[in-house]
matplotlib code that plots the C-alpha trace (Angstrom):
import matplotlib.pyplot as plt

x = [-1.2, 1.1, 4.8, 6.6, 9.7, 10.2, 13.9, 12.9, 14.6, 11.4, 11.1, 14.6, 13.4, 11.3, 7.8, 4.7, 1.7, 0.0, 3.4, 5.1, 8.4, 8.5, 11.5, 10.2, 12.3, 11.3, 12.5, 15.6, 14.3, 12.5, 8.9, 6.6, 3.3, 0.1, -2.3, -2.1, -1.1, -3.1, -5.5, -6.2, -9.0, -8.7, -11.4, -10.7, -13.5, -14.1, -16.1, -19.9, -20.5, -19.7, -18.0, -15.5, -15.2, -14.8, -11.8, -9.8, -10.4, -7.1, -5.2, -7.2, -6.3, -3.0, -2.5, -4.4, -1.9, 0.8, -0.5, -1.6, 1.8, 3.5, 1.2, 1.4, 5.7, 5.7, 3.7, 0.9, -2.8, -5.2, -8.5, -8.9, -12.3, -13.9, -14.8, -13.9, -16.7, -18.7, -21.9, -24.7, -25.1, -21.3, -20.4, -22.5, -21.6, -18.3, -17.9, -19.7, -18.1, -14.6, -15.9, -17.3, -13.3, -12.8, -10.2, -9.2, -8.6, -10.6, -8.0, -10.4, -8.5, -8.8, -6.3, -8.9, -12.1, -14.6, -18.2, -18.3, -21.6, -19.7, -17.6, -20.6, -22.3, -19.0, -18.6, -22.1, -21.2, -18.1, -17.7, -14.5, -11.6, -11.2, -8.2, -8.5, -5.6, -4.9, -2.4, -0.3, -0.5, -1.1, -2.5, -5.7, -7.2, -7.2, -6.2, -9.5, -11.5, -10.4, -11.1, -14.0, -15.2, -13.4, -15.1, -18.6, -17.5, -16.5, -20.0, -22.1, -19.0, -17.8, -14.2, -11.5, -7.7, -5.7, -2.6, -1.5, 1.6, 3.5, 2.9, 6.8, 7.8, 8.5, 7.2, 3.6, 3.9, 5.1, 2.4, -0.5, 1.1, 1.5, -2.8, -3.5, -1.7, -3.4, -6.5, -5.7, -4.7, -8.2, -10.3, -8.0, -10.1, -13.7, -15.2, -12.6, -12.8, -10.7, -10.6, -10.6, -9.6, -10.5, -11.3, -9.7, -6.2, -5.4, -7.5, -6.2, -8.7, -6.8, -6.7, -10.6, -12.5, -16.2, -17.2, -20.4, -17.2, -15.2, -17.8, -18.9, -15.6, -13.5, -16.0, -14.4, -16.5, -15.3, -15.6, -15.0, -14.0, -13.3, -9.3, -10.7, -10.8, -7.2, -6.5, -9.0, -7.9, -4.2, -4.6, -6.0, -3.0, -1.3, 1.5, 4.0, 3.8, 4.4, 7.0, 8.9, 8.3, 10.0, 13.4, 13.2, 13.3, 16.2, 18.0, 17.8, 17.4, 20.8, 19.5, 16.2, 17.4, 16.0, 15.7, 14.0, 11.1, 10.2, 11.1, 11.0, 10.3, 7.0, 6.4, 7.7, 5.4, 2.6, 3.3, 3.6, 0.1, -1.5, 0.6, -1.6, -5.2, -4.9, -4.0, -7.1, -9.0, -8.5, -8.9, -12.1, -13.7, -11.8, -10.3, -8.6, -6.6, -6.3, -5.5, -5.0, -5.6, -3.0, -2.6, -3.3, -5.4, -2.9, 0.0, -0.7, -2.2, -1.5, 1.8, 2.6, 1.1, 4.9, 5.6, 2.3, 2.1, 5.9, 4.8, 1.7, 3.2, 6.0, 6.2, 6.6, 6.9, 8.6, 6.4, 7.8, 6.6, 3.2, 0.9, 2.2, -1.6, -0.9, -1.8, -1.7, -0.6, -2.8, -6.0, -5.1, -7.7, -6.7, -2.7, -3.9, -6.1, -2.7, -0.3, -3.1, -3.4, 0.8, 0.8, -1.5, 0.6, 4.4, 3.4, 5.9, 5.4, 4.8, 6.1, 4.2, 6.2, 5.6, 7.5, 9.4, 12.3, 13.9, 17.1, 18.0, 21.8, 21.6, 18.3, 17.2, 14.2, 14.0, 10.7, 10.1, 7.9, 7.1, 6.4, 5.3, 7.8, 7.9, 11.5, 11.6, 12.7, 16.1, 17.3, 14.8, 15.9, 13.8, 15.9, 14.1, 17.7, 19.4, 16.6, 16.2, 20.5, 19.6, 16.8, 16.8, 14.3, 14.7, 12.6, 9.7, 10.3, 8.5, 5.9, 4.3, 4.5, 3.1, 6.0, 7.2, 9.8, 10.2, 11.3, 14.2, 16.2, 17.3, 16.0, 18.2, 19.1, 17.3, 15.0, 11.7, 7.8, 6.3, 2.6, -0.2, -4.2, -5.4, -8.6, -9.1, -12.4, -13.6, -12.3, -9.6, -6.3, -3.0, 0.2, 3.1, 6.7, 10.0, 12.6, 16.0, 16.3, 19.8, 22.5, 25.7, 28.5, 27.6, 28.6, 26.3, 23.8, 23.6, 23.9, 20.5, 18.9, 19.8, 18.7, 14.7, 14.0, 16.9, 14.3, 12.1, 12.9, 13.8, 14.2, 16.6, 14.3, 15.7, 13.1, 12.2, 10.4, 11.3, 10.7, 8.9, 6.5, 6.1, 5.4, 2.8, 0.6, 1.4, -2.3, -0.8, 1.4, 2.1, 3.6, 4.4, 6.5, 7.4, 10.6, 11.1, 9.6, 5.7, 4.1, 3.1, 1.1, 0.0, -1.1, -3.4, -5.0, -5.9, -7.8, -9.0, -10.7, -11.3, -8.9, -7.2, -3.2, -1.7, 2.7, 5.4, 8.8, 11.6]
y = [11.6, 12.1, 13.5, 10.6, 8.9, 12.2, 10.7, 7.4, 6.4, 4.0, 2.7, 1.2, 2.3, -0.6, -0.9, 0.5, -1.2, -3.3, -3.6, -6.5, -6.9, -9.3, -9.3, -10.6, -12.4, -9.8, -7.0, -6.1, -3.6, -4.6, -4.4, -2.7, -4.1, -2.9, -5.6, -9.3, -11.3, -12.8, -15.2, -18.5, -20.7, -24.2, -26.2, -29.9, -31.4, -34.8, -37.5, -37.3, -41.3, -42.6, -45.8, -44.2, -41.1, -43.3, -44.9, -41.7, -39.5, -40.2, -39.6, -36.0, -35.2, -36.0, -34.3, -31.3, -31.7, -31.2, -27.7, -26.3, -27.2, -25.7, -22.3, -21.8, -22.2, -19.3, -17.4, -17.3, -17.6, -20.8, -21.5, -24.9, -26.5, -28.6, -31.3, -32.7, -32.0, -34.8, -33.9, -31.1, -29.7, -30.0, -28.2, -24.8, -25.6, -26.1, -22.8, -20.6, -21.2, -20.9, -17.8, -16.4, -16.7, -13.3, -15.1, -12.5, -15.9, -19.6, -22.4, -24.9, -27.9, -30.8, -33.7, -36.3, -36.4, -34.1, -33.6, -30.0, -29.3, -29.7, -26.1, -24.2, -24.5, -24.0, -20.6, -19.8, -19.7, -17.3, -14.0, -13.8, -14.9, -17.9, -20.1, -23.7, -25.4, -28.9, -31.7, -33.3, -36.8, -39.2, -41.8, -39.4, -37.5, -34.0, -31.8, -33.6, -32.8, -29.0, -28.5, -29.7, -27.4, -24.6, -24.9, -25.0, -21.6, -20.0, -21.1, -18.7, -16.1, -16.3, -15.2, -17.5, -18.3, -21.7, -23.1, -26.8, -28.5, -29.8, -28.1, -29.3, -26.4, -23.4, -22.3, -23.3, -21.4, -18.3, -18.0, -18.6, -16.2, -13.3, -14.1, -14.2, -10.6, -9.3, -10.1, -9.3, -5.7, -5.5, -6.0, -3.5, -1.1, -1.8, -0.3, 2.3, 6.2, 8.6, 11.9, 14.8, 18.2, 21.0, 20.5, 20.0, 21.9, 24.3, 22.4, 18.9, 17.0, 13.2, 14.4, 14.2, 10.8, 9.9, 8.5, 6.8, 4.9, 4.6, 3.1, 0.6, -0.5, -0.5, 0.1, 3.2, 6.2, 9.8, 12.1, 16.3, 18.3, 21.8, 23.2, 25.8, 22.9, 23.0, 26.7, 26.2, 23.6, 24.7, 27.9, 25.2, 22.7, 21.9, 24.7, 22.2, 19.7, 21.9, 23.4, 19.8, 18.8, 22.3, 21.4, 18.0, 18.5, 20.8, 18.2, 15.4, 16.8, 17.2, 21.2, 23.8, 26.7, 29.5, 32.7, 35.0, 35.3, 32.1, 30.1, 30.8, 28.8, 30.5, 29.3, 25.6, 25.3, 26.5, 23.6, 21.3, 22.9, 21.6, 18.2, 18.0, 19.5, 16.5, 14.1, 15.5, 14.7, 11.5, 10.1, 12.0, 11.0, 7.6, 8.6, 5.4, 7.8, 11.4, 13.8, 17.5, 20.5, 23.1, 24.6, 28.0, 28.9, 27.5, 27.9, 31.8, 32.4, 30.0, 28.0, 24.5, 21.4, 19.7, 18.8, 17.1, 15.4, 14.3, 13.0, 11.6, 9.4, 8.4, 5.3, 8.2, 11.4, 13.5, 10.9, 7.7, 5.0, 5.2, 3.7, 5.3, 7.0, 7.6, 11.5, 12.6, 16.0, 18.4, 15.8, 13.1, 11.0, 8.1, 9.0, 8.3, 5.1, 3.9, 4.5, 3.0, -0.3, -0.1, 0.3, -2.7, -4.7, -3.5, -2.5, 0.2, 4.2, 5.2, 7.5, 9.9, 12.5, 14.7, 13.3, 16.4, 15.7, 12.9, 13.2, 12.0, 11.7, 9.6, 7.8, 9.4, 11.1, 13.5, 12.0, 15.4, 17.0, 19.8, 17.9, 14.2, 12.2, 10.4, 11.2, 7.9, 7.4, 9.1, 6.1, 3.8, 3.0, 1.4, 4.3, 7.4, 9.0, 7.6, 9.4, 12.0, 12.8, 13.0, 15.5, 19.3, 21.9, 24.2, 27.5, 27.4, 28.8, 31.6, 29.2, 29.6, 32.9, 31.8, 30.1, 27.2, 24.4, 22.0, 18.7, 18.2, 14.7, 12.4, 8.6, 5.9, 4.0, 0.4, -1.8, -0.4, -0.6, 2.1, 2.6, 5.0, 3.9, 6.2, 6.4, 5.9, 6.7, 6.4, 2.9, 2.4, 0.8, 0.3, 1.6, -0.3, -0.7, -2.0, 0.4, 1.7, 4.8, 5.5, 7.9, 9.4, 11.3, 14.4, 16.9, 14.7, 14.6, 18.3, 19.4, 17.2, 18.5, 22.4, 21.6, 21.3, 22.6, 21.6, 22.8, 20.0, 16.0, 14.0, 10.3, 9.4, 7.1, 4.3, 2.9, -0.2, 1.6, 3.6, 7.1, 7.4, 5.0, 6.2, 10.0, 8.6, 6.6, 7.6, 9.0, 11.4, 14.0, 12.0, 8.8, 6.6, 3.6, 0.9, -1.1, -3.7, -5.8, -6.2, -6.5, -9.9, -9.0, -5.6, -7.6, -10.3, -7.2, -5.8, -8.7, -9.3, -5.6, -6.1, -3.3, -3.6, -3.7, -1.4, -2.6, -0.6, -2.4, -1.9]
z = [21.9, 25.0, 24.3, 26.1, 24.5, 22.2, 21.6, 21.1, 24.3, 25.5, 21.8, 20.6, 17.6, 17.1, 15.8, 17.2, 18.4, 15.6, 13.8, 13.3, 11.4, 8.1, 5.3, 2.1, 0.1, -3.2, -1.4, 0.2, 2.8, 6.4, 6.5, 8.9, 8.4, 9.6, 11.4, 10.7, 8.0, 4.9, 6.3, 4.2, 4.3, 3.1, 2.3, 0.5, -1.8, -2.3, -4.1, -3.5, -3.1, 0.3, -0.4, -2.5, 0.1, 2.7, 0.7, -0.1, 2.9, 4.7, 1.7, 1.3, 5.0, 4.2, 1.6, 2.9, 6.3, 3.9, 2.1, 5.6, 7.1, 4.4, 4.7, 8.0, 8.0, 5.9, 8.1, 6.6, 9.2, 8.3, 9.2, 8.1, 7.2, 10.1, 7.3, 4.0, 1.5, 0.5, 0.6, -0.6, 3.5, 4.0, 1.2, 1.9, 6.0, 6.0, 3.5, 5.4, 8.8, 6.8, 5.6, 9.0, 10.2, 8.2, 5.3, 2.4, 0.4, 0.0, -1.0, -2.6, -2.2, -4.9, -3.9, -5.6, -7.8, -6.5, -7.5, -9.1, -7.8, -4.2, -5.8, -7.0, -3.5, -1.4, -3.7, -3.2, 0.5, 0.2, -0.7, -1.3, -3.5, -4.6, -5.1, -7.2, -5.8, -7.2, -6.2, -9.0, -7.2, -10.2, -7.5, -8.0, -10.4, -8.4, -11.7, -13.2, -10.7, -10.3, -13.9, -14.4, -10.8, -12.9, -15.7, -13.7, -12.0, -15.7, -16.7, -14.3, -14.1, -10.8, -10.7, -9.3, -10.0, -10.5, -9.1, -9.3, -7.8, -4.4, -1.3, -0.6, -3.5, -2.2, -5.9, -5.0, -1.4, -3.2, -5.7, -3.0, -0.8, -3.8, -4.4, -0.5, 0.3, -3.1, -1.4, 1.9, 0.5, -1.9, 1.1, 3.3, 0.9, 1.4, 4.3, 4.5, 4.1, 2.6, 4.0, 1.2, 2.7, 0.1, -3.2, -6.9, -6.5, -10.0, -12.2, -12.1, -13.2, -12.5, -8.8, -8.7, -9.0, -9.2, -5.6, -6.9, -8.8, -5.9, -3.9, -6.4, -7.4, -4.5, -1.6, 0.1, 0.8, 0.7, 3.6, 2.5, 5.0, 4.4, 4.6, 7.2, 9.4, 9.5, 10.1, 12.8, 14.4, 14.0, 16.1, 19.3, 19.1, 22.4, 22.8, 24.3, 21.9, 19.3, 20.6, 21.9, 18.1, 17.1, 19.2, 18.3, 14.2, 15.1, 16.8, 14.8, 11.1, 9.5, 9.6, 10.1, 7.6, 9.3, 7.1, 8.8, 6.0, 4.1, 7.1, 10.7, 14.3, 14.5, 10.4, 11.4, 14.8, 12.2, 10.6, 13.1, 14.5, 11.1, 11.5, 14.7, 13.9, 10.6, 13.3, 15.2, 12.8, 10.8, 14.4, 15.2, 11.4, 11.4, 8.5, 7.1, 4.2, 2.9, 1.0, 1.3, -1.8, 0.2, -3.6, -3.5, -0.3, 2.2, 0.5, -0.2, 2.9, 5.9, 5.2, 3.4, 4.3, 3.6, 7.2, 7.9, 4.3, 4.7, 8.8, 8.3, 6.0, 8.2, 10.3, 13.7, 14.5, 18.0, 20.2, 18.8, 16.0, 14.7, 11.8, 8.8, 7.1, 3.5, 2.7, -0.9, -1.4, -3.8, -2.6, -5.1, -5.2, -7.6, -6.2, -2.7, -3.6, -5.3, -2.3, -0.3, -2.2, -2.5, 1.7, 2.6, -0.4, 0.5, 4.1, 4.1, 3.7, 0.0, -2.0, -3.9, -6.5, -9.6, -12.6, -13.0, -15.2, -18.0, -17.7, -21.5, -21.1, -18.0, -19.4, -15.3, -14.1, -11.5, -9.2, -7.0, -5.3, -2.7, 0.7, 0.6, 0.2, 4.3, 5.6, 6.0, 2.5, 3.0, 4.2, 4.6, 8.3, 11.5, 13.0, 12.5, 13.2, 10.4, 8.2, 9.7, 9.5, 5.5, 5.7, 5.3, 6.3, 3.6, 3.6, 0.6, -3.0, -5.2, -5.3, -1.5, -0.7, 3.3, 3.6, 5.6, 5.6, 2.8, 3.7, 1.4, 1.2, -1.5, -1.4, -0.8, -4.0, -4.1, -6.4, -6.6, -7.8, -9.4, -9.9, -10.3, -11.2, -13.6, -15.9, -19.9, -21.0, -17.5, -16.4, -14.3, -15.3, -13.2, -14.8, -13.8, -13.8, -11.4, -11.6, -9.8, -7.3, -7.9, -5.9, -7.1, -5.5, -3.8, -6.5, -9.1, -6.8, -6.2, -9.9, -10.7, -8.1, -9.0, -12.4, -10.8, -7.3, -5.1, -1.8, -2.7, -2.0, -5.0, -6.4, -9.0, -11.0, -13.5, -15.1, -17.0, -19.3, -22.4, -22.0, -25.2, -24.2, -20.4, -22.0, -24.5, -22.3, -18.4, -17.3, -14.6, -13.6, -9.9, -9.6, -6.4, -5.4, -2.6, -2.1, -3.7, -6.2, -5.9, -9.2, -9.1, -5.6, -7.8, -11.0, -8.9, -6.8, -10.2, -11.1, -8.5, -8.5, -12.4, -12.9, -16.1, -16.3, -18.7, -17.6, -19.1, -20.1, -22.1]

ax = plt.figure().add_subplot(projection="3d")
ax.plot(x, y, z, "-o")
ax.set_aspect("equal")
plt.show()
């Protein structure tokens, strides 16, 4: 990675390649997605005998101009079938070459009567989700005919979801849109690889996960590379880069606290050098996610992974805007597989935190943790300067006797999604809530923060959950959230993965 545009000048702060821009009307923060939308494929079944076929086949293409007219003006990508199904041949034909256009969901369009068998041969042909969408046109009987290719599908157990309705209601729109990105985000995960740098960190046994499991449910494999790795690589990292990355945290963080011990420039370029040798190396093992141990060899010994946790995270660094690649501190397996899923869903940086404190009087808790949470968060700005004017570099506590900066900032206040997976008796289950990161004036602010580890960056959590409840049944000691309101999207993805959904409310 070349060092041009180090201030942003050749960026206007905009999005880097592969990033487009999208508001969502759930959220009230601007979204930096990753790729391409959800891509829908729409295929509309008809009657299997030709005389009637031949008398309702404008008013299925009509009807099926309508819905994709309506998808694509809400952005979403259509591959549209090349045929209406009305036969045995068209019905596996016309799936599979819908399929072969790489949609994360199927629209199986039923504006009329349609022969079930039609279904069961179209699903044969595609391998992915499946949406039963149905007109409610009482001209024809399109809710009849979806049920009864429901039913078929129930009978020999092949997932699928319902919607009926309007294409004209934005409603309708909505709902297919929440199922398409929930798909979109669950096949983000197969294929990919998650990059596990040391081993279990102090014993934590919900930072480790079964990758047999992994693979079978969510098809990621798991790379292990040794921590050395980074030590290594760290001592061979370009000089000037790391030195250009120094000046510019100094310039544009709202302050480096040298001390001379805990934290000095040569402690800081140490981290930056391990910022880079990560870098290195998720691009040389196409590393699609990670996670790093750091507790206790590197933080005794070598210094804190906080700065390359807290970067890697972010949407850029010194040379400019980059893919944010989600990096779980402590080598959180099942935390990393959540901000993962929450990243393709939200497409924004996640946030990943120890639940560190209840705050009974304010009915508050304290969401913080050393290093991890993206500076990006501070403010949650497309200008990394309006961040990075919130964030301190504070030299490391008692904990980390190698030292280092701590990336210390408090995150904005705004509506939020809060989620971890986590295992009961071996089976995965999502825990989730919405909930309220809330700010208060300074002195406030600062008196919560002494009351934990002021050093460390925190999140002043409301959430809509009782805290008896969340104490009894949360499966974790690290929780993590996305702007904005996203359980609908989080709830299809789990069943859609077969996860089960264990939802906290008050």
């Amino acid at each position: 990675m070349g060092r041009a545009g180090l201030d942003f000048a050749n960026h206007a702060n905009g999005p880097g390649p592969g990033w487009y821009l999208l508001s969502e009307s759930n959220s009230p923060t601007t979204h930096l997605r990753e790729g391409r939308m959800a891509r829908i494929g729409v295929i509309s079944i008809s009657d299997g005998r030709d005389y009637v076929h031949a008398g309702i086949a404008d008013f299925i293409a009509t009807a099926e101009d309508r819905l994709v007219e309506a998808l694509t003006a809400a952005g979403h990508d259509v591959v549209r079938g090349a045929e209406l199904i009305s036969d045995n041949a068209l019905a596996s034909s016309v799936a599979r070459t819908v399929a072969v256009g790489g949609v994360d969901l199927t629209i199986l369009h039923y504006a009329v009567w349609a022969f079930p068998h039609f279904t069961m041969l179209a699903a044969g042909a595609t391998p992915g989700p499946l949406l039963l969408l149905s007109n409610i046109d009482p001209v024809q009987p399109g809710m009849v005919g979806m049920l009864a290719a429901g039913g078929a599908l129930d009978q020999i157990g092949r997932g699928h979801s319902r919607l009926w309705g309007d294409p004209s209601d934005p409603a309708l729109i909505e709902a297919i849109g929440v199922r398409a990105r929930a798909a979109a985000a669950v096949s983000g995960l197969r294929g990919s690889t998650f990059g596990r740098f040391g081993g279990r960190p102090m014993g934590m046994n919900t930072a480790v996960a079964n990758t047999d499991q992994w693979q079978r449910l969510f098809g990621i494999d798991v790379e292990e590379i040794d921590q050395w790795e980074i030590v290594r690589r760290a001592e061979l990292a370009d000089a000037a880069e790391t030195k250009a990355a120094r000046e510019w945290l100094e310039r544009h963080t709202a302050g480096v606290h040298y001390d001379g011990a805990k934290l000095t420039p040569e402690l800081l370029e140490r981290q930056i050098r391990s910022y880079l040798a990560v870098r290195e190396l998720i691009a040389e093992r196409r590393l699609d996610f990670s996670g790093i141990k750091g507790q206790p060899e590197l933080t005794q010994y070598f210094a804190t992974m906080d700065v390359t946790e807290a970067f890697l995270n972010d949407p850029y660094d010194w040379n400019g805007p980059k893919l944010p690649h989600v990096c779980a501190t402590e080598a959180d397996m099942d935390g990393a597989l959540t901000m993962q899923l929450l990243k393709q869903i939200a497409g924004t940086p996640v946030l990943f935190a120890d639940v560190r404190h209840y705050h009974a009087d304010r009915d508050i808790w304290d969401l913080c943790n050393s290093g991890q949470h993206a500076t990006w968060f501070a403010a949650r700005s497309s200008d990394p300067m309006e961040n990075l004017a919130k964030v301190h570099l504070y030299p490391e506590v008692f904990f980390f006797p190698a030292g280092g900066a701590s990336v210390h900032h408090l995150a904005a206040p705004g509506q939020m999604t809060l989620a971890r997976l986590t295992r009961i008796d071996g089976s995965y289950r999502m825990q989730l809530m919405l909930g309220e990161f809330e700010n208060y004036d300074q002195q406030t602010n600062e008196a919560l923060m002494r009351q934990s580890t002021r050093e460390w960056p925190h999140a002043f959590a409301r959430l809509d959950a009782r805290a008896e409840d969340f104490l009894s049944r949360f499966g974790a000691n690290h929780i993590h959230a996305v702007p904005g309101d996203y359980r609908a999207t989080v709830r299809a993805a789990c069943e859609l993965l077969d996860v089960t959904l264990d939802e906290f409310a008050r």
